[in-house]
C-alpha positions in Angstrom: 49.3 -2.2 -21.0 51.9 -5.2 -20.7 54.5 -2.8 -19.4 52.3 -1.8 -16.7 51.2 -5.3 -15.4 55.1 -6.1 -16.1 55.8 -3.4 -13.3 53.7 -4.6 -10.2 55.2 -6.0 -7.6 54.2 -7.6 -4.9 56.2 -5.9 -2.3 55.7 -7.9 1.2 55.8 -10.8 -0.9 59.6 -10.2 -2.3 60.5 -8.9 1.7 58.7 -12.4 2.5 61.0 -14.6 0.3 64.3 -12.6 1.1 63.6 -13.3 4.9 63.2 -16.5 4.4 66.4 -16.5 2.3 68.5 -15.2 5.6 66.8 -17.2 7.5 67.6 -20.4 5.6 71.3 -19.0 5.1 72.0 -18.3 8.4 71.1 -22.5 9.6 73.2 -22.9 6.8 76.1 -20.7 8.2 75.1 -22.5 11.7 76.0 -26.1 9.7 78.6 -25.5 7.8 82.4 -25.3 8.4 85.5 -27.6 9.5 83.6 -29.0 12.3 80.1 -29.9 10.5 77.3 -29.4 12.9 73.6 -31.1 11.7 70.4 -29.4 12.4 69.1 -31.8 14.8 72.0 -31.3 17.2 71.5 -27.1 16.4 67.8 -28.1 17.5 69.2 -30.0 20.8 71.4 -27.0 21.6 68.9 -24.6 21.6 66.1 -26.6 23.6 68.6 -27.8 26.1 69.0 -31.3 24.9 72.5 -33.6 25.5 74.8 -32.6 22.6 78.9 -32.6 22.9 80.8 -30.0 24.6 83.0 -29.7 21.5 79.7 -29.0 19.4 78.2 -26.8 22.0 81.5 -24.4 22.0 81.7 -24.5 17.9 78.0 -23.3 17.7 78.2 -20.7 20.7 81.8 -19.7 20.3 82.4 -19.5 16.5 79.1 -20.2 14.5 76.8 -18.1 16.3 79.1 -14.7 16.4 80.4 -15.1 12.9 76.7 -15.5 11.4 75.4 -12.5 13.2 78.3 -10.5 12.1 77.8 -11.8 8.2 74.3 -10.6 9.1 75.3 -7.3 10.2 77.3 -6.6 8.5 75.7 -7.1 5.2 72.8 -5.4 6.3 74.9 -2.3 7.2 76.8 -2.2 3.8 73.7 -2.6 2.1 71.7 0.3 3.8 74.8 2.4 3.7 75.4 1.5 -0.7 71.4 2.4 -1.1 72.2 6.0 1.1 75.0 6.4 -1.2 73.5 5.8 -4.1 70.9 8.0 -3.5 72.3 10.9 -2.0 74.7 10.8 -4.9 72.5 10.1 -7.1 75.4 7.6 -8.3 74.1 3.6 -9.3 78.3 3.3 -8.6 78.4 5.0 -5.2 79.8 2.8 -2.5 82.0 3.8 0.5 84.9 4.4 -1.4 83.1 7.6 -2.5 83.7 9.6 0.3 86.9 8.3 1.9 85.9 5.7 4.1 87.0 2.7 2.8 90.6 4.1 2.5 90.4 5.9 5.5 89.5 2.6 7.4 91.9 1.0 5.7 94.6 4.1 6.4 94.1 3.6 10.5 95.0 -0.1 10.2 97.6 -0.4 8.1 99.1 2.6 10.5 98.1 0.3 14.0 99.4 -2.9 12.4 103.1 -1.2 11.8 103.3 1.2 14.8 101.5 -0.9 17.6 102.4 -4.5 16.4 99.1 -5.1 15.0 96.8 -6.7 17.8 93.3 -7.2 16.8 91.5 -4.6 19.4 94.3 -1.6 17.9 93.7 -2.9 14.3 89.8 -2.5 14.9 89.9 0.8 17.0 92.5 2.5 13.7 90.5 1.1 11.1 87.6 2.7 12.9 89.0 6.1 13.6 90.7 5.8 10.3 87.1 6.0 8.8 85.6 9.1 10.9 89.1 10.8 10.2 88.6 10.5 6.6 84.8 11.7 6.5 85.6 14.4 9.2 88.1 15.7 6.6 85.9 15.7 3.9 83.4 17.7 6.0 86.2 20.1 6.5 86.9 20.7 3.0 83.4 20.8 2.3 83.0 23.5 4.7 85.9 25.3 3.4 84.5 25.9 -0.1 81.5 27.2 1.3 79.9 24.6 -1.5 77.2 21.6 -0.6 76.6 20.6 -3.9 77.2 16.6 -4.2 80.6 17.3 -6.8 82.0 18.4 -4.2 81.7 16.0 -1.7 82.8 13.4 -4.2 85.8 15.5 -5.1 87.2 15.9 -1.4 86.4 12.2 -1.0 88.8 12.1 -3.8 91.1 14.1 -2.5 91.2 12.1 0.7 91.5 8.9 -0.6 94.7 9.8 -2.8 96.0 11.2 1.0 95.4 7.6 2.7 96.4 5.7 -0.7 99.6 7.4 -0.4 100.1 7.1 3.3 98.9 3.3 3.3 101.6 3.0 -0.2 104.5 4.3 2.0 103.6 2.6 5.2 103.7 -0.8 2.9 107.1 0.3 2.1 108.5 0.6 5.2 106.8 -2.2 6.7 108.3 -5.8 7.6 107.8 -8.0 4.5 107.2 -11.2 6.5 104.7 -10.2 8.7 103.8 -6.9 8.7 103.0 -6.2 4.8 101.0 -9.3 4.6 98.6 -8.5 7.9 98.1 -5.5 5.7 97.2 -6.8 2.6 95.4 -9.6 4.2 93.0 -7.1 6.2 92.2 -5.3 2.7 90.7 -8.6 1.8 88.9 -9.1 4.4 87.2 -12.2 6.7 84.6 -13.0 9.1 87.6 -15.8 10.6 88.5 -13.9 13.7 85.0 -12.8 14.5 84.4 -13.2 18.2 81.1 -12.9 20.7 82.9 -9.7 22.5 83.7 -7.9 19.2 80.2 -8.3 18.1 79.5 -6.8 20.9 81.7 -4.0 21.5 80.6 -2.6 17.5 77.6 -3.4 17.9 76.3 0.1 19.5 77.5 2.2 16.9 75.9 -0.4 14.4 72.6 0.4 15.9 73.0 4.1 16.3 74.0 4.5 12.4 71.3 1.9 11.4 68.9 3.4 13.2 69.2 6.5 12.3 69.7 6.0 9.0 66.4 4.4 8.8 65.0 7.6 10.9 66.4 10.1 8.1 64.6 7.8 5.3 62.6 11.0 4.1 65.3 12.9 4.5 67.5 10.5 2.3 64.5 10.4 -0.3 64.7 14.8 -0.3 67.9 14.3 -0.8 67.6 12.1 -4.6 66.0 15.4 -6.0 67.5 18.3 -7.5 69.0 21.0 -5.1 66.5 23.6 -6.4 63.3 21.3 -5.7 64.7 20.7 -1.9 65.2 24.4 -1.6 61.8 25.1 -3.0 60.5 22.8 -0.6 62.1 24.0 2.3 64.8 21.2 2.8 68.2 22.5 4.7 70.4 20.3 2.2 73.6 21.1 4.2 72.7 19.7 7.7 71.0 16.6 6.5 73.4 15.8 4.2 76.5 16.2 7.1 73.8 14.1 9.4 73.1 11.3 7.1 77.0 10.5 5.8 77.5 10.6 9.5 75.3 8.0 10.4 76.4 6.4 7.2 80.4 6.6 8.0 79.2 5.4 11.6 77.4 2.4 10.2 80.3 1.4 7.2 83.6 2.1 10.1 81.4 -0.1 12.5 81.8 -2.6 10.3 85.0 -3.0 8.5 86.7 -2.1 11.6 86.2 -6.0 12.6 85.7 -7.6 9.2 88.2 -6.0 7.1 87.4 -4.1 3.6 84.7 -6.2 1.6 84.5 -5.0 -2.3 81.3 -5.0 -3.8 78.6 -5.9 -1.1 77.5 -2.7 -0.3 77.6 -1.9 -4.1 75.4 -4.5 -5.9 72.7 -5.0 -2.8 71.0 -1.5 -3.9 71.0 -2.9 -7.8 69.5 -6.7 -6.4 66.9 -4.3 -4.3 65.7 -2.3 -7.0 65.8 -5.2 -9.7 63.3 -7.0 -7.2 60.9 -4.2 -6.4 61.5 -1.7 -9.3 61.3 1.4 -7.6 63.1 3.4 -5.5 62.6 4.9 -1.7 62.5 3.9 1.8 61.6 0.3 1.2 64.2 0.0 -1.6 67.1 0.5 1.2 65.5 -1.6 3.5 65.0 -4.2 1.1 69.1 -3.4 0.0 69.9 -3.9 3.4 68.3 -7.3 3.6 70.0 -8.4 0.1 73.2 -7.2 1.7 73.0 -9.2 4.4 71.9 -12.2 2.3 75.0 -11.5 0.4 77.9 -11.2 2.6 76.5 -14.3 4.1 76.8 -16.9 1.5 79.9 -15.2 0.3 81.3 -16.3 3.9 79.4 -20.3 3.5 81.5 -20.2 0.3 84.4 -18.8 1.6 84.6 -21.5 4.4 83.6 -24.5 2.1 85.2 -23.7 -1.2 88.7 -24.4 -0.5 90.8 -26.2 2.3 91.9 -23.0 3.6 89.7 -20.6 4.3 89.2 -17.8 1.4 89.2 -13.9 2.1 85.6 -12.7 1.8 86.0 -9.8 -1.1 87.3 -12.9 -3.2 83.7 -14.4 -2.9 81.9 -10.9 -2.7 83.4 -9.7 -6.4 83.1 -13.1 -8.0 79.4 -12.3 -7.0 79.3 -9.2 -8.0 81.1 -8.9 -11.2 78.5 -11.0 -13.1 75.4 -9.1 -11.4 76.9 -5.7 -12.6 77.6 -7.1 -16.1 74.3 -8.3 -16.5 73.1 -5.1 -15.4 75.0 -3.4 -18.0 74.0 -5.7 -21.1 70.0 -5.5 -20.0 70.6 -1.9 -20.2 72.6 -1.7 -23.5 75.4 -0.3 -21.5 74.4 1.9 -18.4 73.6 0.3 -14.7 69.9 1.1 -13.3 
């Protein structure tokens, strides 16, 4: 009887207090920063009132863009970590697990050596890189005539070592001054760069993965059971599966492809999720894709107020999540939930 009152949740309540939690962390993100900016003059600003031009243009021109993009891109590594996880069936899934990450990571180290590394051909290779990777993964998938989930994970595997090795020789060759550190700096990745008009231009493949990741949320669920139940009941486990690491790849490339690679976000916001709620389906991604948000976006308060210089944002993201997974694993006596 405890362990059943123990389990109720009060579901719109947690969805309640995590709103309010990005809420309260994005006035944060608005006030913090090199140039302090105090909520009465973020009040002026948005009524009209007289506030200086050099306030105006932090808050419009840097604040505003960067805290939508923490937002966003939280939220998208947290939807897409839950899909993983699921599909999977994986409490370790993340983007790695198909290629992505390495992928993304492939297409701009590749931009940064051959086309001197300007931030629009970083963005566009890190963002082909991505679709390459999953496209080939299709292609091997296709090519053992095989949809079980082993073998998705194996030519993720197999496509990763590919882009490791590329990325490994492309360090090699490239110019140790410059070059080589772009790369290794865009592998830690930061919101510091983060414009109005790159939010922008990503910002239609973020909805279209989003969205129809959130579409496909029965289909995702189908997807958690065994490959004999979805055949019993019908389910065409090839197509959705190809549709929803699409939408996924879409989502996670539409992302790094501006911020950089950040560890860990899109790992630990389906364990948060679940830990609040204690179950798992529909409302346990949406719920990981507001604790991702949440995430990424103090990670980026603390990256900016930790340090005189500014940190890299997977710094702040695994310092997070290191401890979150450890507990995990010592409230389980060694597995992760």
């Amino acid at each position: 009887m405890k362990q059943q009152t123990h389990r109720q949740v009060n579901i719109p309540l947690v969805f309640c207090m995590v709103g309010v939690f990005l809420l309260a962390g994005a006035v944060a993100s608005f006030c913090v920063g090199k140039y302090p900016i105090s909520v009465p003059q973020i009040a002026a600003l948005i009524t009209g009132g007289e506030v200086q031009d050099m306030t105006s243009k932090v808050f419009f021109t840097l604040r505003v863009p960067r805290t939508i993009m923490a937002v966003l891109g939280g939220m998208g590594l947290g939807l897409a970590g839950g899909v993983y996880q699921n599909i999977f069936k994986n409490p370790l899934a993340s983007p790695d697990i198909i290629g992505i990450s390495s992928g993304a990571n492939m297409g701009a180290a590749i931009a940064i050596v051959s086309v001197s590394g300007t931030m629009v051909s970083i963005a566009v290779g890190a963002f082909a890189g991505g679709l390459a990777a999953v496209m080939l993964v299709m292609i091997l998938v296709q090519a053992t005539k095989s949809n079980a989930t082993s073998t998705y994970v194996l030519a993720g595997i197999i496509i990763s070592a590919l882009a490791n090795t590329v990325i490994m020789l492309l360090k090699y060759y490239a110019d140790s001054e410059s070059e080589l550190a772009a790369i290794e700096y865009w592998t830690m990745g930061s919101l510091a760069s983060i414009t109005a008009s790159k939010v922008w231009a990503i910002l239609p493949f973020w909805l279209v993965g989003f969205g129809g990741l959130l579409l496909l949320h029965r289909q995702i669920g189908l997807l958690s059971l065994n490959e004999e139940e979805c055949r019993a009941l019908g389910v065409r486990l090839g197509p959705i599966r190809i549709t929803v690491l699409l939408m996924s790849t879409l989502l996670v490339a539409s992302v790094i492809c501006v911020t950089g690679l950040i560890s860990f976000a899109g790992l630990i916001a389906p364990h948060i999720a679940r830990m609040m709620i204690r179950r798992q389906n529909s409302q346990t991604l949406m719920l990981s894709s507001l604790v991702g948000g949440g995430v990424l976006l103090i990670s980026d308060i603390l990256a900016r107020t930790l340090y005189a210089a500014e940190l890299p944002i997977s710094i702040l993201t695994t310092l997070i999540g290191v401890p979150i997974l450890l507990w995990f694993m010592c409230k389980r006596r060694g597995g992760v939930v």
